[in-house]
C-alpha positions, 0 to 999 in steps of 0.5 A: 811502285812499279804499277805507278813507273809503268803507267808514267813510262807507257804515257811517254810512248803513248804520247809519242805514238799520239802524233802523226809518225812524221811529227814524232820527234826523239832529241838526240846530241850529235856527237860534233855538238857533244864535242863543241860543247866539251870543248866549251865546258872542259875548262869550266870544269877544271877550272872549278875543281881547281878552285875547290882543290886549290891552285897547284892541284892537277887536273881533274882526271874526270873532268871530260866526263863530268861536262858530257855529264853536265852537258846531257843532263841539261839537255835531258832536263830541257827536253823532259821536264815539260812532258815530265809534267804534263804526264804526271798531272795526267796521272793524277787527274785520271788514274786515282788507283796510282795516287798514292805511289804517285804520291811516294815517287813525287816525295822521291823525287823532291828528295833527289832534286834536292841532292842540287843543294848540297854545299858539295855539288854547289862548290864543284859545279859551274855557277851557270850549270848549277843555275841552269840546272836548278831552274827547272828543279826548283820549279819541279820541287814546287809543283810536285809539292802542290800535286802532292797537296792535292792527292 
């Protein structure tokens, strides 16, 4: 398995050093954007667990958190998931001697993004954090099940 995550994780620097040093580009979240969005999400948060907990319940203490949590998971998804493919898709194409790890990662994977679908998750998440990021996984799900099928 670790011959399979070190090609994945080299193909991220080798893309990265591929383009021209003034086009490379690392995402980061400014810390007064974290707080922004905080701010926004906080509410949502508390506002599900109470629904989930009922009515009188206090406030989530790891409810800030939980929407820094949310907040860079959807970023992180945003960001990755589209070199995320593209980088698998290499690997199957041009690496053979890794297909078949890539093949026990892939089915990790698709158990991992299937934590999303949990009633448990789906009933504390926010609806809009939920779909948002179920998008990309459900997308994620379907295409490793079709590069699995042509291992």
């Amino acid at each position: 398995m670790w011959d399979y995550l070190v090609a994945y994780e080299c193909a991220h620097a080798l893309r990265l050093f591929a383009l021209p040093a003034n086009e490379r580009r690392v995402p980061v979240v400014e810390r007064q954007r974290e707080r922004q969005i905080g701010r926004f999400l906080l509410p949502l948060v508390q506002k599900r667990w109470r629904a989930v907990a009922g009515p009188g319940s206090p406030l989530l203490p790891e409810a800030p958190r939980m929407a820094r949590l949310y907040h860079h998971g959807l970023v992180s998804q945003g960001v990755n998931f589209p070199v995320d493919l593209r980088i698998e898709t290499w690997i199957r194409e041009s690496q053979g001697e890794l297909r078949e790890l890539q093949e026990t990662a892939l089915r990790t994977n698709i158990a991992e993004l299937n934590v999303g679908l949990y009633p448990a998750v789906q009933e504390t998440t926010p609806p809009f954090i939920l779909r948002a990021s179920l998008t990309p996984c459900s997308s994620a799900r379907r295409i490793n099940q079709r590069n699995l099928a042509l291992l």
